[in-house]
LOVO-912112 format. One record per atom (N, C-alpha, C): residue in three letters; x, y, z. Coordinates in steps of 0.1 Angstrom, whole numbers, padded with zeros to 4 digits, always signed. Example, Ala and Ser with C-alpha at 12.3 -4.5 7.8 and 13.67 -1.06 7.14 Angstrom:
BEGIN
ala+0132-0057+0078/ala+0123-0045+0078/ala+0132-0033+0078/ser+0128-0022+0071/ser+0137-0011+0071/ser+0129+0000+0079/
//
This chain:
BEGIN
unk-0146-0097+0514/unk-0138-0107+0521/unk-0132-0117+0512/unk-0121-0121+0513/unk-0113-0130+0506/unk-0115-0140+0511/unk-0117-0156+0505/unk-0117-0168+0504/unk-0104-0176+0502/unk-0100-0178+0511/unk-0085-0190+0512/unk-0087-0202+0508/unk-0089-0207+0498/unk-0090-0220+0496/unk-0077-0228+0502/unk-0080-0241+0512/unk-0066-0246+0518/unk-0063-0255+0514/unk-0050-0261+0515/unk-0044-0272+0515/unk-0035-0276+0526/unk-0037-0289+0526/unk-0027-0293+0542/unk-0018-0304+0534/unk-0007-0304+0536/unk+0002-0315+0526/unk+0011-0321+0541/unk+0009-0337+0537/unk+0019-0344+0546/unk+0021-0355+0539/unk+0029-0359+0537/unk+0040-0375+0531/unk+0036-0372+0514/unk+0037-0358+0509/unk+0028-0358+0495/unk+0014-0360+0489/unk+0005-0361+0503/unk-0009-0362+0501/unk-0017-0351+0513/unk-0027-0351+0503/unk-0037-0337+0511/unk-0043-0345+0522/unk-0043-0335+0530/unk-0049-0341+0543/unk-0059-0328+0550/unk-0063-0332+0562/unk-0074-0325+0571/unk-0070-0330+0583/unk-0069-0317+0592/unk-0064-0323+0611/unk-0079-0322+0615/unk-0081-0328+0624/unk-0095-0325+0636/unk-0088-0319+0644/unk-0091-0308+0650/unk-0083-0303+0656/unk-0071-0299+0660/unk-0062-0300+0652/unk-0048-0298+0655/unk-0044-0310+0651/unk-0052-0320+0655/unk-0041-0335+0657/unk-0034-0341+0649/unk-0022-0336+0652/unk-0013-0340+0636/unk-0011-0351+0638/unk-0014-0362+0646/unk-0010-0376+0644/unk-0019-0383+0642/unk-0031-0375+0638/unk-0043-0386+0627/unk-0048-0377+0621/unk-0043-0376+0606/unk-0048-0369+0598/unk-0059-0377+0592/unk-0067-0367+0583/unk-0077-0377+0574/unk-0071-0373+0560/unk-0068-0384+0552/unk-0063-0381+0540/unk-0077-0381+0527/unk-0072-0371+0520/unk-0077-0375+0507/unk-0071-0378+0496/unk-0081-0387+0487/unk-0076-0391+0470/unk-0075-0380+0466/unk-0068-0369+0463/unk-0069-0360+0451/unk-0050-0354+0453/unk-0047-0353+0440/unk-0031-0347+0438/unk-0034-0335+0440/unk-0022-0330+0450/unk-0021-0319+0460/unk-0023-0305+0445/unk-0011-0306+0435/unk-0009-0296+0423/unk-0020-0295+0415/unk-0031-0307+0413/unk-0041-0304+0407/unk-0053-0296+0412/unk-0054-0304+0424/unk-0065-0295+0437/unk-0062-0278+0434/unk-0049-0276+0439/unk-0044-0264+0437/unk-0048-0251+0425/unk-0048-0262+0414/unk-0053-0254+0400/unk-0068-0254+0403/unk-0074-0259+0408/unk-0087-0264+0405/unk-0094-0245+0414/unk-0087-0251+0424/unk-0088-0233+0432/unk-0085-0218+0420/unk-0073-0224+0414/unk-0077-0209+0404/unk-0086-0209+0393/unk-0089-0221+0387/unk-0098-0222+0374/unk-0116-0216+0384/unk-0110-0219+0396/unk-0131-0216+0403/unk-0128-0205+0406/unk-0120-0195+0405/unk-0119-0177+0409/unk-0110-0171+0418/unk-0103-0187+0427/unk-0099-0178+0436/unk-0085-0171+0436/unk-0089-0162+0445/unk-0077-0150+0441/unk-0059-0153+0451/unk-0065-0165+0457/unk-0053-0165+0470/unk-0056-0180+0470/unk-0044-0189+0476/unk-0047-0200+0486/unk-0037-0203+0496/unk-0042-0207+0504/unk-0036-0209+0518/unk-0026-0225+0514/unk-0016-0226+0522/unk-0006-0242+0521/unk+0001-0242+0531/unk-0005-0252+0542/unk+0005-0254+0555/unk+0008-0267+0550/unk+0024-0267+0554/unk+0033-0281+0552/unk+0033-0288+0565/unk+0026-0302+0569/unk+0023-0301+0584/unk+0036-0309+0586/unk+0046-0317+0577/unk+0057-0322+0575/unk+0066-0313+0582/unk+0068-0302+0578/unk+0080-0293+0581/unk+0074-0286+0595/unk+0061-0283+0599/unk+0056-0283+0609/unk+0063-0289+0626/unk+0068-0304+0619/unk+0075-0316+0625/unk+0088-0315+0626/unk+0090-0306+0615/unk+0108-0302+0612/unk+0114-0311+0602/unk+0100-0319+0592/unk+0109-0331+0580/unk+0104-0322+0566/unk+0115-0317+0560/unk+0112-0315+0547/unk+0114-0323+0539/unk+0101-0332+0537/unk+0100-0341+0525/unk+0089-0336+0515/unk+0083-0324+0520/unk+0072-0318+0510/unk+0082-0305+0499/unk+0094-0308+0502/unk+0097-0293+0496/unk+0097-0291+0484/unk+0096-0304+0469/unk+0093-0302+0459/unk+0080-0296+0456/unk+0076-0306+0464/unk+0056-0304+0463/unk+0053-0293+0459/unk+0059-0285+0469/unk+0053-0270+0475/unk+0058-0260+0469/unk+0071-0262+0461/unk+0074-0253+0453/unk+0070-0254+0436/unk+0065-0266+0436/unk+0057-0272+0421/unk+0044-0262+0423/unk+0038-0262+0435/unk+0020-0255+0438/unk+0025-0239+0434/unk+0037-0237+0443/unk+0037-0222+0444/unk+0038-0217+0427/unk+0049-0223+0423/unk+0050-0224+0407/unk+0035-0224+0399/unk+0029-0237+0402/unk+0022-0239+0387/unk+0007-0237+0391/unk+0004-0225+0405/unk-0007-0226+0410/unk-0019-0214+0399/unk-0006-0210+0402/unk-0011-0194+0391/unk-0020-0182+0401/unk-0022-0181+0413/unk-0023-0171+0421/unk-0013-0172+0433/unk-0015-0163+0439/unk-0008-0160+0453/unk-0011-0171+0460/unk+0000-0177+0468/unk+0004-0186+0479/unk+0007-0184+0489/unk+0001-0181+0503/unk+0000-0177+0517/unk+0005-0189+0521/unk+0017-0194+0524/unk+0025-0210+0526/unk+0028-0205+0545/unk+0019-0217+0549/unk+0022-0219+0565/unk+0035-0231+0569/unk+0039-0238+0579/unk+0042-0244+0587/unk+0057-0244+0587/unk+0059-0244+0603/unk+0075-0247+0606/unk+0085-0234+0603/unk+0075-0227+0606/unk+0091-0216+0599/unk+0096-0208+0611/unk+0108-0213+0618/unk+0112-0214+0631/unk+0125-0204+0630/unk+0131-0197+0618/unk+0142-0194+0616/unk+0139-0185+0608/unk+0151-0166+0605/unk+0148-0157+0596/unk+0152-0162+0581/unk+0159-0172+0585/unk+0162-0178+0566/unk+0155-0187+0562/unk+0150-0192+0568/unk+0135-0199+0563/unk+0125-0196+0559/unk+0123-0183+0567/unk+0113-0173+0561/unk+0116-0163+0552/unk+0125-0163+0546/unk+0134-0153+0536/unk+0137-0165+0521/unk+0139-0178+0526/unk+0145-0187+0518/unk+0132-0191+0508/unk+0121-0188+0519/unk+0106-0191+0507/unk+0102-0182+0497/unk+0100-0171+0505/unk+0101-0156+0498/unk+0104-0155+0486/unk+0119-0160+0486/unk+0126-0159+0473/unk+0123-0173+0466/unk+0113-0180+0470/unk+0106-0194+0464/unk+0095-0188+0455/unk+0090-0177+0465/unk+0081-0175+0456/unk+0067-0172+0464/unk+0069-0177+0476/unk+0060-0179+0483/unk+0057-0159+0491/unk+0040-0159+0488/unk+0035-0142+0483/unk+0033-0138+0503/unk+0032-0148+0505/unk+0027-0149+0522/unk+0039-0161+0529/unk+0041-0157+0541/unk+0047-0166+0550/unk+0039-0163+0567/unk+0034-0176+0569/unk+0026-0174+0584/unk+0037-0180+0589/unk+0035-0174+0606/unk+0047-0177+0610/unk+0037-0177+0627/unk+0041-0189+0639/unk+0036-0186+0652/unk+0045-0187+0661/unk+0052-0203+0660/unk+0056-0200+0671/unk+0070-0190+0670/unk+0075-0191+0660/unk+0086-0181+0660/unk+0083-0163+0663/unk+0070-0160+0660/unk+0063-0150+0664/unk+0064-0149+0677/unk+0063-0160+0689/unk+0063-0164+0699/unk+0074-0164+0708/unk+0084-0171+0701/unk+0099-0169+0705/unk+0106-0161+0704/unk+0106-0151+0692/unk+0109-0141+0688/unk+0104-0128+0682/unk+0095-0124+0690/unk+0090-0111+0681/unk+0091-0100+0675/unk+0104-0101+0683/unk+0113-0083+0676/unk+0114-0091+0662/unk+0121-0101+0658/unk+0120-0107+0645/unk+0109-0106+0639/unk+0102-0108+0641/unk+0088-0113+0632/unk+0088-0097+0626/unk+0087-0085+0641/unk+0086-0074+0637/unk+0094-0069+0624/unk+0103-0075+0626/unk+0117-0064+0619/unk+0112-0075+0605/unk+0113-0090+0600/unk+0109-0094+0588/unk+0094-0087+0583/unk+0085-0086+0593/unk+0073-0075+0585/unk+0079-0060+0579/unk+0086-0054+0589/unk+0090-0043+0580/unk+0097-0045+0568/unk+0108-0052+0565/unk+0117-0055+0554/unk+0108-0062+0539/unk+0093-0070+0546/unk+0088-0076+0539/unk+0072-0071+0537/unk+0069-0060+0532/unk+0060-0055+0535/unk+0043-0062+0531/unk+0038-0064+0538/unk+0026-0067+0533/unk+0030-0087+0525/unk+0037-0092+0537/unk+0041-0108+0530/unk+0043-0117+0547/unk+0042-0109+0558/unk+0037-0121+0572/unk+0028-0114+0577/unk+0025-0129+0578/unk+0013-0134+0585/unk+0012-0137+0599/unk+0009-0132+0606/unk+0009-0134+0621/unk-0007-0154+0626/unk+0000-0162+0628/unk-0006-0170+0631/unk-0014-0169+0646/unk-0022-0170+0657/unk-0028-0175+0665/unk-0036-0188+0665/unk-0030-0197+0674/unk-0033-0208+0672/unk-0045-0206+0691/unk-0054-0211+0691/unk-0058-0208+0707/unk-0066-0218+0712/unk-0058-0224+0725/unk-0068-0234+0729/unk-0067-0233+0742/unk-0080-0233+0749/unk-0085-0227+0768/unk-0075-0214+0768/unk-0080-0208+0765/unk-0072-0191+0765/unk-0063-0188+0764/unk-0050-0200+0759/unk-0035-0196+0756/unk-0036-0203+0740/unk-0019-0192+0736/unk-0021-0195+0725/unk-0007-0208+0724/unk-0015-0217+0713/unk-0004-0229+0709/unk+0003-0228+0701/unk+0019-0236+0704/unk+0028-0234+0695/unk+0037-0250+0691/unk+0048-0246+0681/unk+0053-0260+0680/unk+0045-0272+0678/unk+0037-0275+0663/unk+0028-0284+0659/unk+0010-0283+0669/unk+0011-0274+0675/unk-0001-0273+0686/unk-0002-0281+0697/unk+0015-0282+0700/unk+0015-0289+0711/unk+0018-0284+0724/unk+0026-0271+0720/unk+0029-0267+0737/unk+0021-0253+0738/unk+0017-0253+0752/unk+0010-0240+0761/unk+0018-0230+0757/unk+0022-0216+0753/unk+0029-0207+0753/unk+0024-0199+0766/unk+0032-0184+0770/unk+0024-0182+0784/unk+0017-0169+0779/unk+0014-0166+0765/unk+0006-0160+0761/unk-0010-0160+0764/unk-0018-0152+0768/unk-0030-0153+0760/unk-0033-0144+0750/unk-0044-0149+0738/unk-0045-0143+0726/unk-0041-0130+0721/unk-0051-0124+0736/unk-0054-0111+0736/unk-0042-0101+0735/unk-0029-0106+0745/unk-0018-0099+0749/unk-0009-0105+0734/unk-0007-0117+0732/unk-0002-0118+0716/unk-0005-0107+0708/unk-0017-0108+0707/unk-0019-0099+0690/unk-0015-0086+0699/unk-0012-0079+0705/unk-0012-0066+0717/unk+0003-0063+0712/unk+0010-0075+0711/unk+0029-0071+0709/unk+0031-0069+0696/unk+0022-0071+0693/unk+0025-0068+0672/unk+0012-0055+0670/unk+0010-0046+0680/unk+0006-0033+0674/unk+0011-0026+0669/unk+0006-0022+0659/unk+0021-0014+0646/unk+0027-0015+0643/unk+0029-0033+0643/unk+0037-0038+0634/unk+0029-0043+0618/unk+0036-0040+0609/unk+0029-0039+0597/unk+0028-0052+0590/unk+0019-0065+0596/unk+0020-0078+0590/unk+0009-0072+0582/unk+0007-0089+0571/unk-0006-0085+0560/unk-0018-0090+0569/unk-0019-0099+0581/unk-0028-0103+0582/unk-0027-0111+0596/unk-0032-0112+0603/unk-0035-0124+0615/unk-0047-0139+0612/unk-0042-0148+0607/unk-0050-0158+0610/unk-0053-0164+0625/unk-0067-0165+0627/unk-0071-0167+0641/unk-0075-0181+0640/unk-0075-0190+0648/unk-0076-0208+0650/unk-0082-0210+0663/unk-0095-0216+0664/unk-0103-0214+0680/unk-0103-0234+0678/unk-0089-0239+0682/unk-0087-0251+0683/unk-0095-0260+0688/unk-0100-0255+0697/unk-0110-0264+0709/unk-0126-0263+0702/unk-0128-0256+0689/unk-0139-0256+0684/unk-0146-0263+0684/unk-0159-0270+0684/unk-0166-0283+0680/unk-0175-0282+0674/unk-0165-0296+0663/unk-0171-0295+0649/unk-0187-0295+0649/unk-0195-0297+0656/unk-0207-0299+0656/unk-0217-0286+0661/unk-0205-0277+0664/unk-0215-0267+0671/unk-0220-0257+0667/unk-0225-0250+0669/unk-0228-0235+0660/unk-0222-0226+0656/unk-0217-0220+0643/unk-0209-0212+0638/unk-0207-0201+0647/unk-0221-0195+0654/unk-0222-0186+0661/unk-0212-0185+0672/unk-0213-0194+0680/unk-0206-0202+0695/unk-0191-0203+0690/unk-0190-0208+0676/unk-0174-0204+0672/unk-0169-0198+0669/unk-0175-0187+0667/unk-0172-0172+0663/unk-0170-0164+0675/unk-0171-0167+0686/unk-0170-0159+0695/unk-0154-0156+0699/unk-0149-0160+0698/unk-0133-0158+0702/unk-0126-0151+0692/unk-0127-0157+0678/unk-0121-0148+0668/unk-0129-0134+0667/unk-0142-0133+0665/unk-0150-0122+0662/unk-0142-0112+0675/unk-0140-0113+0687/unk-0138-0109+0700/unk-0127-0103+0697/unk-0115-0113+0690/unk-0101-0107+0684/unk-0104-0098+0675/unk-0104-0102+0667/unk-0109-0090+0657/unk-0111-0079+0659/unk-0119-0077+0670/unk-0124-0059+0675/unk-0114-0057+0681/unk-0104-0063+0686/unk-0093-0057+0693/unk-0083-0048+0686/unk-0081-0057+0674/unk-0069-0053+0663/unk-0073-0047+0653/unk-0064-0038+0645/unk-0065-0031+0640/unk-0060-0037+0622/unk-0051-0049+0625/unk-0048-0059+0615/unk-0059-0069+0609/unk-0058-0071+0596/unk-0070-0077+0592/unk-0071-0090+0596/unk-0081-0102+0602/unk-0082-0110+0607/unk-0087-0121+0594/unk-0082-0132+0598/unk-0087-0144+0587/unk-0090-0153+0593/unk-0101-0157+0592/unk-0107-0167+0605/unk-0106-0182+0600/unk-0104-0189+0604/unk-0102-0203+0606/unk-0104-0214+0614/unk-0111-0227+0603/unk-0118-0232+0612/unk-0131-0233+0612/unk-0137-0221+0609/unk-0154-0219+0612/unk-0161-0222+0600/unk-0156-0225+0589/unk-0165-0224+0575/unk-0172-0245+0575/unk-0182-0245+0576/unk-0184-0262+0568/unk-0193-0259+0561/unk-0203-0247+0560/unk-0214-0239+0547/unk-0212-0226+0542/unk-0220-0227+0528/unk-0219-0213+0518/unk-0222-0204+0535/unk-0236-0208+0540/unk-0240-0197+0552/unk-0230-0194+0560/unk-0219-0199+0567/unk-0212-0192+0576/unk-0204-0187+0571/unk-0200-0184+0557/unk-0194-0175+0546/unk-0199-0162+0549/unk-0212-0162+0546/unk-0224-0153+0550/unk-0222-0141+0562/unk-0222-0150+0568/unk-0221-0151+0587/unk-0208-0135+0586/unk-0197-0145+0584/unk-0186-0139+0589/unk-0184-0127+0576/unk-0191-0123+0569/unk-0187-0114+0556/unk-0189-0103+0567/unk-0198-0101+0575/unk-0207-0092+0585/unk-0198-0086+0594/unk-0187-0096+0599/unk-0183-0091+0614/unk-0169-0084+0609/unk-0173-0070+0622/unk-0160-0063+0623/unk-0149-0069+0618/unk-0141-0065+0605/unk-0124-0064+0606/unk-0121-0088+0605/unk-0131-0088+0599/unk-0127-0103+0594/unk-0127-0100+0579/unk-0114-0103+0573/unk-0112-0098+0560/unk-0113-0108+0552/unk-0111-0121+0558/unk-0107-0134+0549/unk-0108-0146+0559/unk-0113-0158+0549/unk-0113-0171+0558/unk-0107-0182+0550/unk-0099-0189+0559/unk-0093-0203+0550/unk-0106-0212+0552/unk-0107-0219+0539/unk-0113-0233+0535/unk-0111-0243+0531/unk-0109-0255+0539/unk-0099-0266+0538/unk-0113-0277+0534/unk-0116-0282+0548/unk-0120-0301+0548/unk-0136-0292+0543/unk-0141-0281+0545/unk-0157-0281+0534/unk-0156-0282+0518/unk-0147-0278+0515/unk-0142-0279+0502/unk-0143-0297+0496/unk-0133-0305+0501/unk-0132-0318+0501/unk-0143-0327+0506/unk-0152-0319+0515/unk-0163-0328+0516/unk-0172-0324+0509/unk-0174-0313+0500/unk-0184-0306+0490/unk-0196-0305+0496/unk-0193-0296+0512/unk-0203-0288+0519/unk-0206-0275+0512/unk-0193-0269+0501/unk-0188-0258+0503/unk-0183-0257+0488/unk-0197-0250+0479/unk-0187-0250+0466/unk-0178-0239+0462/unk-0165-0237+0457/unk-0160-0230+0463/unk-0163-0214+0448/unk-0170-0219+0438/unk-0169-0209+0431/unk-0189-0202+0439/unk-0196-0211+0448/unk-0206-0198+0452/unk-0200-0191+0464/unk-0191-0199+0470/unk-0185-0192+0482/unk-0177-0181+0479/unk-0170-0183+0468/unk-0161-0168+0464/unk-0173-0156+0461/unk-0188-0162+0451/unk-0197-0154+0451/unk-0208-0147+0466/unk-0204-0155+0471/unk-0211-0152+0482/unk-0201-0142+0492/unk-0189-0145+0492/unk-0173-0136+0498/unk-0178-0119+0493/unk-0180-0121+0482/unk-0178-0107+0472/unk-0185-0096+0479/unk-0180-0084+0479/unk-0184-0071+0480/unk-0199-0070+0475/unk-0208-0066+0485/unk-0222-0065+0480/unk-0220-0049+0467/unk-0226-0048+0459/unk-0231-0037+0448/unk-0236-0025+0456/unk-0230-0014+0459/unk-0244-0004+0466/unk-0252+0002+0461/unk-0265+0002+0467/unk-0275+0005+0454/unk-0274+0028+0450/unk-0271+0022+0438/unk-0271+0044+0437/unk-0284+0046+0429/unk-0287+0059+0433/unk-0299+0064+0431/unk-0305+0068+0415/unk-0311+0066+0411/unk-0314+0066+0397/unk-0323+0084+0391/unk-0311+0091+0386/unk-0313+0098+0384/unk-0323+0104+0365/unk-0330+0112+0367/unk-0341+0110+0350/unk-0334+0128+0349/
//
Protein backbone atom coordinates (compact mmCIF):
# COMPACT_ATOMS: atom_id res chain seq x y z
CA UNK A 1 0.00 0.00 0.00
CA UNK A 2 1.37 3.35 -0.88
CA UNK A 3 1.58 6.25 1.59
CA UNK A 4 0.50 9.87 0.27
CA UNK A 5 2.12 12.15 2.24
CA UNK A 6 -0.25 15.56 1.93
CA UNK A 7 -0.13 18.98 1.59
CA UNK A 8 -2.99 21.54 1.54
CA UNK A 9 -1.66 25.03 0.33
CA UNK A 10 -3.72 28.31 0.75
CA UNK A 11 -2.40 32.06 0.66
CA UNK A 12 1.25 30.17 0.42
CA UNK A 13 0.93 28.37 3.69
CA UNK A 14 0.18 24.72 4.70
CA UNK A 15 -2.90 24.19 6.05
CA UNK A 16 -5.50 21.30 7.38
CA UNK A 17 -9.56 21.50 6.76
CA UNK A 18 -11.80 19.82 9.54
CA UNK A 19 -13.92 18.57 7.42
CA UNK A 20 -14.11 20.17 4.23
CA UNK A 21 -14.40 23.60 5.82
CA UNK A 22 -12.52 25.75 3.71
CA UNK A 23 -13.34 28.80 5.56
CA UNK A 24 -11.34 27.84 8.68
CA UNK A 25 -8.45 26.25 7.98
CA UNK A 26 -5.76 25.43 10.64
CA UNK A 27 -2.56 26.71 9.57
CA UNK A 28 0.91 25.58 10.11
CA UNK A 29 4.55 27.12 10.65
CA UNK A 30 6.36 25.03 8.19
CA UNK A 31 7.42 26.20 4.25
CA UNK A 32 5.17 24.42 2.03
CA UNK A 33 8.77 23.35 -0.46
CA UNK A 34 10.60 22.27 2.48
CA UNK A 35 7.83 19.94 4.12
CA UNK A 36 7.61 18.66 0.60
CA UNK A 37 11.42 17.49 0.56
CA UNK A 38 11.15 16.32 3.97
CA UNK A 39 8.45 13.58 2.44
CA UNK A 40 11.24 12.39 -0.01
CA UNK A 41 14.34 12.42 2.29
CA UNK A 42 11.77 9.93 4.86
CA UNK A 43 10.99 7.35 1.61
CA UNK A 44 8.15 8.46 0.21
CA UNK A 45 7.55 7.41 -3.13
CA UNK A 46 4.47 9.80 -4.02
CA UNK A 47 2.80 13.01 -2.43
CA UNK A 48 -0.49 14.20 -2.65
CA UNK A 49 -1.08 18.57 -3.17
CA UNK A 50 -4.48 20.04 -3.14
CA UNK A 51 -4.41 23.85 -3.98
CA UNK A 52 -7.55 24.76 -1.81
CA UNK A 53 -6.97 28.46 -3.47
CA UNK A 54 -7.74 27.36 -6.91
CA UNK A 55 -10.37 25.01 -5.39
CA UNK A 56 -12.11 28.76 -5.01
CA UNK A 57 -11.03 29.51 -8.53
CA UNK A 58 -7.83 32.13 -7.18
CA UNK A 59 -4.56 31.17 -8.53
CA UNK A 60 -2.35 32.74 -6.18
CA UNK A 61 -0.55 29.27 -5.34
CA UNK A 62 0.61 28.72 -8.92
CA UNK A 63 4.36 29.39 -8.30
CA UNK A 64 4.25 27.47 -5.10
CA UNK A 65 3.03 24.42 -6.75
CA UNK A 66 5.12 24.35 -9.50
CA UNK A 67 8.44 25.12 -7.22
CA UNK A 68 7.02 21.49 -5.10
CA UNK A 69 6.29 19.73 -8.33
CA UNK A 70 9.86 20.85 -9.55
CA UNK A 71 12.09 20.56 -6.51
CA UNK A 72 10.05 17.79 -4.75
CA UNK A 73 12.01 14.96 -6.36
CA UNK A 74 9.10 12.32 -6.49
CA UNK A 75 5.75 12.07 -8.09
CA UNK A 76 3.04 14.77 -7.43
CA UNK A 77 -0.72 13.65 -7.42
CA UNK A 78 -1.77 17.64 -7.54
CA UNK A 79 -5.67 18.08 -6.51
CA UNK A 80 -8.02 21.15 -6.55
CA UNK A 81 -10.14 23.17 -9.05
CA UNK A 82 -9.55 21.55 -12.13
CA UNK A 83 -12.97 22.44 -13.78
CA UNK A 84 -11.71 22.65 -17.47
CA UNK A 85 -9.72 19.95 -20.15
CA UNK A 86 -6.85 22.68 -20.33
CA UNK A 87 -6.37 22.87 -16.94
CA UNK A 88 -5.93 19.50 -16.60
CA UNK A 89 -3.61 19.14 -19.64
CA UNK A 90 -1.96 22.64 -18.75
CA UNK A 91 -0.49 20.83 -15.37
CA UNK A 92 0.44 17.71 -16.96
CA UNK A 93 2.68 19.46 -19.06
CA UNK A 94 3.77 21.28 -15.52
CA UNK A 95 4.80 18.27 -14.55
CA UNK A 96 2.23 17.31 -12.40
CA UNK A 97 2.47 12.89 -12.45
CA UNK A 98 -1.36 12.83 -11.19
CA UNK A 99 -4.38 15.21 -11.63
CA UNK A 100 -7.52 14.48 -9.31
CA UNK A 101 -10.32 15.85 -10.71
CA UNK A 102 -14.44 15.77 -8.96
CA UNK A 103 -16.53 18.00 -9.72
CA UNK A 104 -15.64 18.16 -13.33
CA UNK A 105 -15.85 14.23 -13.17
CA UNK A 106 -19.36 15.29 -12.17
CA UNK A 107 -20.19 17.72 -14.77
CA UNK A 108 -18.61 16.05 -17.31
CA UNK A 109 -17.70 12.51 -17.48
CA UNK A 110 -17.37 11.55 -21.00
CA UNK A 111 -14.36 14.08 -20.42
CA UNK A 112 -12.81 12.84 -17.55
CA UNK A 113 -13.28 9.44 -19.62
CA UNK A 114 -11.74 10.48 -22.77
CA UNK A 115 -8.60 12.63 -20.65
CA UNK A 116 -8.03 9.01 -18.79
CA UNK A 117 -7.64 7.37 -22.03
CA UNK A 118 -5.27 10.05 -23.65
CA UNK A 119 -3.50 10.23 -20.25
CA UNK A 120 -2.97 6.90 -19.18
CA UNK A 121 -2.50 6.00 -15.68
CA UNK A 122 -2.26 10.22 -14.65
CA UNK A 123 -6.46 10.81 -13.29
CA UNK A 124 -7.58 10.49 -10.48
CA UNK A 125 -11.09 10.12 -9.93
CA UNK A 126 -11.99 12.15 -6.60
CA UNK A 127 -15.20 11.11 -4.25
CA UNK A 128 -15.89 13.54 -1.97
CA UNK A 129 -19.12 11.96 0.26
CA UNK A 130 -21.30 13.42 2.79
CA UNK A 131 -25.03 11.75 3.99
CA UNK A 132 -24.80 9.48 0.92
CA UNK A 133 -24.21 12.05 -1.95
CA UNK A 134 -21.24 12.94 -3.32
CA UNK A 135 -19.75 16.75 -2.87
CA UNK A 136 -18.62 19.05 -5.36
CA UNK A 137 -17.33 22.65 -5.98
CA UNK A 138 -15.13 23.36 -2.69
CA UNK A 139 -17.49 20.60 -0.76
CA UNK A 140 -20.14 22.74 -1.05
CA UNK A 141 -22.82 21.59 -3.29
CA UNK A 142 -25.11 18.16 -3.08
CA UNK A 143 -24.47 16.61 -6.54
CA UNK A 144 -27.49 14.09 -7.44
CA UNK A 145 -25.04 11.38 -7.29
CA UNK A 146 -24.68 8.82 -4.74
CA UNK A 147 -21.16 7.27 -4.33
CA UNK A 148 -22.05 4.08 -5.37
CA UNK A 149 -23.63 5.13 -8.91
CA UNK A 150 -20.46 7.72 -9.36
CA UNK A 151 -17.75 5.31 -9.22
CA UNK A 152 -20.47 2.89 -11.46
CA UNK A 153 -20.01 5.57 -14.59
CA UNK A 154 -16.32 5.29 -14.64
CA UNK A 155 -16.34 1.32 -15.09
CA UNK A 156 -13.64 0.81 -17.56
CA UNK A 157 -12.56 3.75 -17.58
CA UNK A 158 -8.86 3.56 -17.14
CA UNK A 159 -8.09 6.22 -14.23
CA UNK A 160 -4.90 5.50 -11.86
CA UNK A 161 -6.88 5.62 -8.96
CA UNK A 162 -10.17 6.79 -6.93
CA UNK A 163 -9.53 8.71 -3.79
CA UNK A 164 -12.45 8.21 -1.39
CA UNK A 165 -13.36 11.22 1.43
CA UNK A 166 -16.12 10.06 4.16
CA UNK A 167 -16.52 14.00 5.03
CA UNK A 168 -18.97 13.57 7.79
CA UNK A 169 -16.28 11.43 9.50
CA UNK A 170 -15.64 12.12 13.27
CA UNK A 171 -12.54 12.95 14.14
CA UNK A 172 -12.96 11.23 17.41
CA UNK A 173 -14.31 8.09 16.33
CA UNK A 174 -13.16 4.79 15.46
CA UNK A 175 -11.12 4.11 12.48
CA UNK A 176 -13.31 1.05 12.17
CA UNK A 177 -16.79 3.10 12.06
CA UNK A 178 -14.75 5.24 9.41
CA UNK A 179 -13.88 2.76 7.35
CA UNK A 180 -17.09 1.63 6.62
CA UNK A 181 -18.02 3.63 3.65
CA UNK A 182 -14.78 3.68 1.81
CA UNK A 183 -13.94 -0.09 2.68
CA UNK A 184 -17.80 -0.68 1.22
CA UNK A 185 -16.46 1.36 -2.04
CA UNK A 186 -13.71 -0.36 -2.54
CA UNK A 187 -15.41 -3.89 -2.93
CA UNK A 188 -17.42 -2.41 -5.47
CA UNK A 189 -14.69 -1.24 -7.88
CA UNK A 190 -12.36 -2.68 -9.61
CA UNK A 191 -10.08 0.70 -9.60
CA UNK A 192 -7.59 1.04 -6.84
CA UNK A 193 -8.97 3.04 -3.90
CA UNK A 194 -6.95 5.65 -1.69
CA UNK A 195 -8.62 6.24 1.36
CA UNK A 196 -8.77 9.54 2.98
CA UNK A 197 -9.18 10.97 6.00
CA UNK A 198 -8.95 7.85 8.23
CA UNK A 199 -5.14 7.89 9.14
CA UNK A 200 -4.34 9.88 12.82
CA UNK A 201 -1.95 6.40 13.83
CA UNK A 202 0.91 4.13 12.57
CA UNK A 203 -2.28 1.45 13.59
CA UNK A 204 -4.88 2.54 11.16
CA UNK A 205 -2.01 2.27 8.56
CA UNK A 206 -2.20 -1.25 9.80
CA UNK A 207 -5.87 -1.38 9.62
CA UNK A 208 -6.34 -0.43 6.13
CA UNK A 209 -3.11 -2.41 4.56
CA UNK A 210 -5.78 -5.42 5.12
CA UNK A 211 -8.84 -4.29 3.26
CA UNK A 212 -9.94 -5.34 -0.11
CA UNK A 213 -8.49 -3.15 -3.11
CA UNK A 214 -7.34 -0.01 -0.73
CA UNK A 215 -4.07 0.61 -2.46
CA UNK A 216 -3.04 3.87 -0.86
CA UNK A 217 -3.91 6.53 1.78
CA UNK A 218 -3.20 10.28 1.92
CA UNK A 219 -1.59 11.72 5.15
CA UNK A 220 -2.02 15.24 5.94
CA UNK A 221 -2.85 16.80 9.70
CA UNK A 222 -1.11 13.23 11.49
CA UNK A 223 1.96 14.03 9.99
CA UNK A 224 1.93 17.79 11.29
CA UNK A 225 0.66 16.82 14.56
CA UNK A 226 3.40 13.92 14.82
CA UNK A 227 0.74 11.19 15.59
CA UNK A 228 2.23 9.71 12.52
CA UNK A 229 5.90 9.22 11.78
CA UNK A 230 5.99 9.10 8.35
CA UNK A 231 9.28 7.06 7.77
CA UNK A 232 7.38 3.95 10.23
CA UNK A 233 4.30 4.52 8.40
CA UNK A 234 5.94 3.95 4.95
CA UNK A 235 7.46 0.83 7.05
CA UNK A 236 4.47 -0.28 8.25
CA UNK A 237 2.58 0.50 4.35
CA UNK A 238 5.28 -2.03 2.94
CA UNK A 239 4.53 -5.34 1.41
CA UNK A 240 4.77 -8.06 4.18
CA UNK A 241 8.06 -10.68 3.17
CA UNK A 242 6.34 -14.22 2.42
CA UNK A 243 7.83 -16.66 4.35
CA UNK A 244 9.56 -19.59 1.73
CA UNK A 245 10.35 -22.78 2.88
CA UNK A 246 13.84 -23.61 3.67
CA UNK A 247 15.14 -26.15 1.75
CA UNK A 248 18.73 -28.59 3.12
Amino acid sequence: MLIYPTIEVMGGKCVSLDRARIDTPRVWDVDPLEKAQSFAAAGAEWMHLTDLDAVEGIPRNVELVERIIRGVGIPVQLAGGFRSRDTVERWIDKGAARIVVGSLAAQDPAMVAELAKYHPDQIVLSVDVRAGRVMTHGWRRESAFAPEDFIAAFEGVPLAGIVVTDIESDANAQVEAQLGLISGLARLCRTPVIASGVVRTVDDIARLKYIHNIAGALVGRALYLGSVDLREALAVARPEMERIADFI
